[in-house]
Every structure is written in structure tokens, then in C-alpha cells.
N, C-alpha and C positions, 0 to 999 in steps of 0.2 A: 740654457742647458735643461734638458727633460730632468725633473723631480717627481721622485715618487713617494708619499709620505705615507707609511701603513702602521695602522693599532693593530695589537696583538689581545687578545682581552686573557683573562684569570682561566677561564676554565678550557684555553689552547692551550697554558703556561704548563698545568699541572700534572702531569703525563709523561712519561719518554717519549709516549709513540707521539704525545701532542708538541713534545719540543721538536723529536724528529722531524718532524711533517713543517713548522716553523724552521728551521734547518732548509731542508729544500724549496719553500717558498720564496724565502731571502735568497739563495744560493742564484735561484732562475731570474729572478725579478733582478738581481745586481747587475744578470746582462743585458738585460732590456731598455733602465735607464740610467742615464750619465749618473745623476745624483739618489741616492736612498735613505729615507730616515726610519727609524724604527721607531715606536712609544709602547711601551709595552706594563699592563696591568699586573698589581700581586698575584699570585697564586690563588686559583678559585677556594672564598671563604675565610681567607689569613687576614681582610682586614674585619670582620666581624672577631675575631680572633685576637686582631690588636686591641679592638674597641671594650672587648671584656678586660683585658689585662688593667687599660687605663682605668674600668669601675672597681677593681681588685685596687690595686695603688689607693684609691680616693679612696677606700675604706682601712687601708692597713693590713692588707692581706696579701703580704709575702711570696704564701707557699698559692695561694692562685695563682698570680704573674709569674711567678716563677716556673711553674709547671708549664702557663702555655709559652714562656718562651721556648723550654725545652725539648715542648712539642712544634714547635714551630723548627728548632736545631733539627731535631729526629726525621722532620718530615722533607724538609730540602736537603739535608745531606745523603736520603734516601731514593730521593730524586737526581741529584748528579751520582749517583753511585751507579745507575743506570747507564749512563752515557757515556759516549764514546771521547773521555778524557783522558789527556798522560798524566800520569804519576806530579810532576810539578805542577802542573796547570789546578790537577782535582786539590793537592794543598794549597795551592794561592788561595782559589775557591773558598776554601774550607774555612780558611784564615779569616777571608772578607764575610763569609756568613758570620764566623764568630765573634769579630769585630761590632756588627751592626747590632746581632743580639746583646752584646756586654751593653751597646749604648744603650737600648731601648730598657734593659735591666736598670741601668744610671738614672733614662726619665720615672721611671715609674716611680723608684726610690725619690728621687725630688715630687713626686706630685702627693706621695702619700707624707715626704717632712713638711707639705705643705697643705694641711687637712682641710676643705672647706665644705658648704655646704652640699656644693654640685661641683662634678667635675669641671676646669677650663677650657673652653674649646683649643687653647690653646695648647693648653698640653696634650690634649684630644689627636692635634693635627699633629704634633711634634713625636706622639708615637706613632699612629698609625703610617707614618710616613715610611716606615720600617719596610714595608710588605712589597712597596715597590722595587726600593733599593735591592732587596734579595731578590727579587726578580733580574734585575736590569743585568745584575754582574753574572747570574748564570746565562743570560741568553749571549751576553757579549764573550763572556769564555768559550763558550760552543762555537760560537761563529769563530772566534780565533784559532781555535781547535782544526777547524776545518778550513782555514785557509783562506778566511775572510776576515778582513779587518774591520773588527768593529771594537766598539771603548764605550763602554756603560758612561750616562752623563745623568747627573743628579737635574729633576725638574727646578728644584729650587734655585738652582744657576742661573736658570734660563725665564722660567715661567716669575714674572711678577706680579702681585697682584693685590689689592686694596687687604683691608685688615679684618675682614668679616669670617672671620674663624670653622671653619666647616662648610664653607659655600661660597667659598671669595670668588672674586670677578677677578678679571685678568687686567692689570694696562698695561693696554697694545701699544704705546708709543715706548715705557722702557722696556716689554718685553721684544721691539725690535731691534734694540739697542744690544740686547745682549745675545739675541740670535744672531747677531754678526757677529758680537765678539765672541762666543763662545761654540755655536755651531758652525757657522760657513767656512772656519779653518779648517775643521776637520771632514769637513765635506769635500773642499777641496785639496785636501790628501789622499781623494779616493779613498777614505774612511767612511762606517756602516755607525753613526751614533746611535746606541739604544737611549734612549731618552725614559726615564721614569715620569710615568703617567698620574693623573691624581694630585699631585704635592705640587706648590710655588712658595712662594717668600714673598715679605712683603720688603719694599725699598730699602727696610734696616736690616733684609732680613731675617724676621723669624717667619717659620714655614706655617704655610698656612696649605689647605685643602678644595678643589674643588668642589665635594657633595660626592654623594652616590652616583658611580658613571663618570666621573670627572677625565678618566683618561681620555676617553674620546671630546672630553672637551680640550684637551693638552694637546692632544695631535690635531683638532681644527683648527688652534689660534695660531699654532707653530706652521702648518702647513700652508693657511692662510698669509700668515707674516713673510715666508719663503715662496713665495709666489709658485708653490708647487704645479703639476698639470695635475695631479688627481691625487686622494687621501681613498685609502682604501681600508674599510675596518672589519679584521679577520674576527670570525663566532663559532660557534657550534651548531648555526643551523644555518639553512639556504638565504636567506636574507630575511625584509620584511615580510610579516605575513598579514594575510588578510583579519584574520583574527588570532587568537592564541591558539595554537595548536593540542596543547594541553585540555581545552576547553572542546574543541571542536577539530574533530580529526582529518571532517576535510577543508580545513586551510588551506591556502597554496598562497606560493610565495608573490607579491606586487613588482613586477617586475622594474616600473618606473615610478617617481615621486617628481613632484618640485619643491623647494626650497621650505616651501610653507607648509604645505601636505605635509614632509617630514615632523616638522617642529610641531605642529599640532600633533602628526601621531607621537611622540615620543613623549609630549606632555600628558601626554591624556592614556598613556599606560602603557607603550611599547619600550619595553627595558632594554632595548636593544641598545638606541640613543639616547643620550646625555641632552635634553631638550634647548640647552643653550650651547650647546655646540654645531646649531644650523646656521646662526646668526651673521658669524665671521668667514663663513662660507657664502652664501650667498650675498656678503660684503664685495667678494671678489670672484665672484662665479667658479669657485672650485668644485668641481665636481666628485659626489663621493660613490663609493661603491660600496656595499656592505655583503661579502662574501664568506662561503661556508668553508672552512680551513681543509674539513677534510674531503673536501666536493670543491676543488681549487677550480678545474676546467669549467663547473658551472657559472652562467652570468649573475647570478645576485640580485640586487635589488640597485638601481643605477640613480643617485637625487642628485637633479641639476638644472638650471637655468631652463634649457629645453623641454620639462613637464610640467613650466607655471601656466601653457595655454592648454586648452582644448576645452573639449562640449561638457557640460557638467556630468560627473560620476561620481558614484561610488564606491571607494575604493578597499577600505578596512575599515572594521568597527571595531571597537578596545571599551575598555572597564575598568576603571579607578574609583579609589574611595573618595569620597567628598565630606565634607562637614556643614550639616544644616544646621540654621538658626534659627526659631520660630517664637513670635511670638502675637500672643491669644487677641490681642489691641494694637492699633498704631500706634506708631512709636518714631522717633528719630533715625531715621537709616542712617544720615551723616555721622552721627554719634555712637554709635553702634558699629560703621563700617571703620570707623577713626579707632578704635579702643581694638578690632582687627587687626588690623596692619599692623598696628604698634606690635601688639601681641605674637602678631607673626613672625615679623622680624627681631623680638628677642628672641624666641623660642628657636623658630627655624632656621634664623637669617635670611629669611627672604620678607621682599616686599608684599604689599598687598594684593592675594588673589578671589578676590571676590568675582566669581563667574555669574552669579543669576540674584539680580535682588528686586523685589516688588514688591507693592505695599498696597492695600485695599483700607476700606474705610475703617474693617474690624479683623485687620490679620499684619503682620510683617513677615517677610520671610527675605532670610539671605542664605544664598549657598557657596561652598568654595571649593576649589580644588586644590588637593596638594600633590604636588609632583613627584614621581616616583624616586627621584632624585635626592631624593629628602631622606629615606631609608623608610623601614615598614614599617616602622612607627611615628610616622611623624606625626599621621591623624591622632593616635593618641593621647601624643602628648601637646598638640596644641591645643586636643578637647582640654584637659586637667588644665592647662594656663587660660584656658577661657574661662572655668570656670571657678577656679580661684581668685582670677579676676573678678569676676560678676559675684560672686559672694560675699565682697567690701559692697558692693552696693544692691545690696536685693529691692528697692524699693523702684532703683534707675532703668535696673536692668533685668526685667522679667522675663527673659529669652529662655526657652527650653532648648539643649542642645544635644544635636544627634548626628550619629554617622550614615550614612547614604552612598546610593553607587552613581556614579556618573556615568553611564554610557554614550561614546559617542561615535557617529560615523563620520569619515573621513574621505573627502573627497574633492573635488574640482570643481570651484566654481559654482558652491550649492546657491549662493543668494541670486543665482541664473534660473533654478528651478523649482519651482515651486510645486511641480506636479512632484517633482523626486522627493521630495519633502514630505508630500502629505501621504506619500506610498510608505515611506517610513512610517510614520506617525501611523497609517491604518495596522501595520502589523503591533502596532503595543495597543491593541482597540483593550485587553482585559490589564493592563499595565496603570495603577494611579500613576500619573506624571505630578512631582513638585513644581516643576519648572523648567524652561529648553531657552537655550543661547545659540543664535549664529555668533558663530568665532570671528572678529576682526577680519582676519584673515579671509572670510568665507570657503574655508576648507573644513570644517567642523562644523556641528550640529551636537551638544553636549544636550542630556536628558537625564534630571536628578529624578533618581525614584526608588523605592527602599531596597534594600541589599539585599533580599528574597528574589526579586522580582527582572535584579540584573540576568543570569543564568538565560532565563529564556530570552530574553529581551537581544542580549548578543547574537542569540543563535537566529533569532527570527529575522534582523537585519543582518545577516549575514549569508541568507534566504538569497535577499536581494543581490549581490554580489557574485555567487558560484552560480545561479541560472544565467545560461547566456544571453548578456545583453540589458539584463534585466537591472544591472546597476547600474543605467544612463537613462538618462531626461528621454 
């Protein structure tokens, strides 16, 4: 049976006219394939929104969580008030908004009877899970509204996943266990599941979070698991682009990727995707699409099996923060890159990402990347645990530590070309370089150098790119 598995992200959700237009996307697409799933993210900004409430609760402060869950009430009820609801369907609505707020008013209250020094990841995930939930039950009331059958389904049902509290991993062997049990009934009642993005449990249970972007990680592993033919992830702009747009006005959108190409741009700063949501796709060659909600007829941007060959190119260059480590004498990298990792993973819950480390007779230097997936602070605050660490030992660890930008370009097959390489390299001729990584992958070319010097540095590679022809070997 043809499946179609589609994300809906936060800032489609937030709108009438963006529900509407989600409204007839589902409406067309239910005729097209036998089977459809929906995953659909908070409302753009509500989980930043959660994530304050829960530092209000850890301090004892009330009338803050109180206020944004109010605002959170005011602002969805202001939202279905728009729509094309009957009179009983907008009160069930109402009820279940009000419902979800009373709980998340419950956690907050247990997190502040429960005063420590930093908040839990766990009560962390156990609110912000909020934001989906109010999502899932408006888009599923609409579609019922309008004569499609669809049934809001909590991701924690469905999504299982280890214990790593804000960044958990998914397992795919009981989370197929429970997409039979839980979704493929309802599929086969010609029912429309909206599935809540973001949020799983772990095997006992308590919910746990994907990271920053995680619904699109929720729709690849489910879409994956349901041997879908294609996962399509609805946004607010035409698909990937060559560079930020924000940045550089003439972007244009990448019409095709493959599987790697993706994962590296999404690691290395395209917010678009959830970086470990390529992984379980190109497990099983699902093909994704990544299309502009309100520009439906446009193609997008297409990642799949069929763009892992061709001649080496250049495809998009992006800019992320990085964290250097330098220090004045040699030194142990082992020991240094070990006190890292650890580091990383309390702090972030991720494992060790050290991108570029070298060492000469009178210098060491490490660099890292942190994935946008982390939120916009992550570089800060694994700086302050590094260096709270390294302060028990100043005599071991005389590392100076700095922020820095990573730029990198993205492409096909760079470790094919080495002229393409060095035509990069000559546009940063007034650029200090710290240090350059070919990616695993050889789809990436990462270049740490100070966060002044990023601005031109994208724009100059990205020269290469919109002249024709001129980003190929």
C-alpha cells in the first residue's frame, strides 16, 4: 500500500491561514495515497516558552509559569477561534487545551516542591512535551471538522527511546513493536494519525525529548519503521538553500541531495533538518522531500539514494559556532579530548564531537562542533562546563577557550577534487584559517576561523556556487 509520511513544523501550525493551507494539503494528498501520517511540531516559539516556565518552577516562581501558561491558553484559544469549528467540537477543543495546561501547571508545581540546584532534564522533557500535545489535538479536530478522519496520537505511545533526557535516541526495534500496535490500526481504518513530534518515553515510560528539530526526527524513524514511499517535511521556505538566505539574498534553493550531503548540511547549520534524522532514512532508501507549505506546486529540495553519485560539486555553504581549545605547549590530546566528551555529554547529552585536533612541537589545538540541534546555547554553556572543569586543575589543563565559526561547504565527492578544494581555499587568501576537516563522509570541507571573518568567508564561497558551473571540479 502507498504511504505517505508528512512533518508539519511550528511556524505552518501558528496561523489560520497556515492551518488552512495544512487543511488542504492533507485533504489532496489523502487522495493520492492509500495510507497517510501526519507528525506535526508545537506552535512556532511555545517550546522556548515551555522551557522558561520549567526555570520559573526551579526557582519558585509561580506567578511566571503561571502567566505563560496563560499565555499559552490565550494564544491557542485565539487560534481555534479563527477556524472553521462547530460549537461542540471548539468546546471538546477547549476542554483538551485546558486539560493539558492544568497538567503542565501540576509539573511545574512538583519541579519547584522539588528545589535543586539545576533544573532535570527530566522534568525539562515532561513539560515541554506540552506544546506538542496542543498542537496534535487542533490539527486532528480540523481535519474531523472537515470530513477527514483523523485522531491526535501522543509520540510517547509510540516513540521509545533510551534515557538521555533532552536528546534521546530512539529504539527501533520496540518503537516497531508499537507502531503496529498503536498505529497500523488506525491506518487501516482509513484513519489520518496526527502523531506528536518531539516527545518519546522511555520502556518504563517517562517521556523523554528528542533535542532541538526532533520532530523531524519522529517522522523519519516512524516513516522509516512503516516502510513508507516517501516522508515529506512541510516549512516556510522553498526547500534547502544554497546558503542562508537571511545572509545572502541570492540563495536559491538545492534542488537535489543525497543521504550524506543532507546530514552534513543540517549538522553544520541548516535548521531546516534534525541532523540525525537522515540516518534511518537512508537505512532504507526513503526518500525525503522538503517543501514550501505555502508554494505546495513547487519541487523542493528532493534527498535520496539517487544523489549519492555524481562528479564532485559544490553544493551549499553554511556557518555554525564552534568551540576552540588552544593551548600555548604540547599537551596530551588524549586527555584533553577524554575530559571533552565526558563534558559534552553531561552537559549536552551528546557524545564526543571533536572536528579538527592537531598538535605541533609548541602549540595544541582542538576544535568542536556543536549541532544546531542542541538549541542556541549550547556553545555557551559547554564553554562555562569546560571551564569549570579545567579550574579544579589549572596546573593539568592550561587550555585557553574560545568561540569560533565553522564554515563549511557542502558537496559531492570533495575528496575527488582537489583543484575544487584549493579554488575554495584561494577565496579565504585574507581569512586566518585555525584549522579544515574533510568530513568522513567527504561531502564537507569544515574551516574554523574567527567569528569576524565567517560573514565574508560564506559569501565568498558561495561566489563558487551561483556562477555557472563554477561549483564543479
Amino acid at each position: 500500500m502507498s504511504t505517505l509520511v508528512m512533518k508539519f513544523g511550528g511556524a505552518a501550525l501558528g496561523t489560520s491561514a497556515g492551518l488552512e493551507q495544512v487543511l488542504r494539503i492533507i485533504a489532496d494528498e489523502s487522495k493520492n495515497w492509500e495510507r497517510l501520517l501526519v507528525v506535526v511540531s508545537a506552535l512556532d516559539g511555545v517550546t522556548d516558552m515551555l522551557l522558561d516556565a520549567a526555570q520559573f518552577a526551579r526557582i519558585d516562581h509561580p506567578r511566571g509559569y503561571r502567566r505563560i501558561a496563560a499565555n499559552l491558553r490565550t494564544r491557542h484559544l485565539a487560534l481555534i477561534d479563527q477556524l472553521p469549528l462547530d460549537r461542540p467540537d471548539r468546546r471538546t477543543l477547549q476542554a483538551d487545551i485546558d486539560q493539558l495546561l492544568s497538567g503542565l501547571l501540576d509539573d511545574c508545581l512538583a519541579i519547584a516542591n522539588n528545589l535543586n540546584e539545576e533544573l532535570s532534564p527530566i522534568h525539562s522533557d515532561t513539560v515541554v512535551a506540552v506544546g506538542e500535545r496542543l498542537s496534535a489535538r487542533i490539527i486532528a479536530a480540523l481535519l474531523r471538522q472537515n470530513g477527514i478522519r483523523g485522531v491526535a496520537v501522543d509520540g510517547a505511545d509510540v516513540l521509545i527511546t533510551d534515557a538521555v533526557h533532552g536528546n534521546a535516541n530512539p529504539d527501533f526495534g520496540l518503537t516497531a513493536q508499537r507502531v503496529d500496535a498503536a498505529l497500523l490500526p488506525i491506518l487501516q481504518r482509513d484513519m489520518i494519525p496526527v502523531v506528536t513530534g518531539y516527545i518519546g518515553a522511555t520502556a518504563a515510560g517517562v517521556t523523554t525529548t528528542l533535542g532541538r528539530g526532533g520532530t523531524d526526527f519522529t517522522a523519519s524513524v516512524i516513516g522509516a519503521t512503516l516502510a513508507a514511499d516517501e516522508l515529506w517535511i512541510w516549512t516556510d521556505v522553498d526547500g534547502m538553500m544554497t546558503a542562508d538566505p537571511r545572509q545572502l539574498p541570492d540563495a536559491r534553493v538545492v534542488p537535489d541531495l543525497g543521504y550524506s550531503e543532507a546530514a552534513d548540511f543540517a549538522y553544520f547549520g541548516a535548521k531546516i533538518l534534525h541532523a540525525r534524522m537522515i540516518a534511518p532514512l537512508a537505512e532504507v532508501s526513503l526518500p525525503l522531500r522538503i517543501k514550501n507549505i505555502f508554494q505546495p506546486g513547487q519541487a523542493g529540495t528532493l534527498i535520496s539514494a539517487d544523489q549519492e553519485r555524481g562528479k564532485p560539486k559544490i553544493k551549499a555553504v553554511t556557518s555554525v559556532q564552534g568551540l576552540a581549545m588552544r593551548r600555548p605547549v604540547s599537551g596530551s590530546l588524549a586527555g584533553v579530548t577524554r575530559l571533552v566528551g565526558n563534558t559534552l555529554f553531561k552537559t549536552l547529552g551528546m557524545r564526543s564531537e571533536v572536528l579538527i585536533a592537531s598538535q605541533s612541537s609548541n602549540s595544541s589545538f582542538i576544535c568542536l562542533v556543536i549541532p544546531t540541534s542542541i538549541g542556541i546555547d549550547g556553545v555557551d554553556r559547554l564553554q562555562r562546563a569546560l571551564q569549570a572543569k579545567m579550574a579544579e586543575y589549572p596546573e593539568k589543563m592550561p587550555w585557553k577557550i574560545e568561540t569560533v565559526s565553522l564554515v563549511s561547504a557542502i558537496g559531492t565527492n570533495l575528496h575527488r577534487a582537489p583543484q575544487l578544494l584549493s579554488r575554495i581555499l584561494a577565496r579565504l587568501e585574507a581569512v586566518e584559517i585555525y584549522g579544515i576537516a574533510l568530513g568522513a563522509s567527504n561531502c564537507s570541507l569544515s574551516i574554523a576561523m574567527a567569528q569576524e571573518d565567517a560573514g565574508a568567508a560564506v559569501k565568498r564561497i558561495h561566489e563558487l556556487i551561483v556562477k555557472s558551473g563554477s561549483g564543479s571540479a
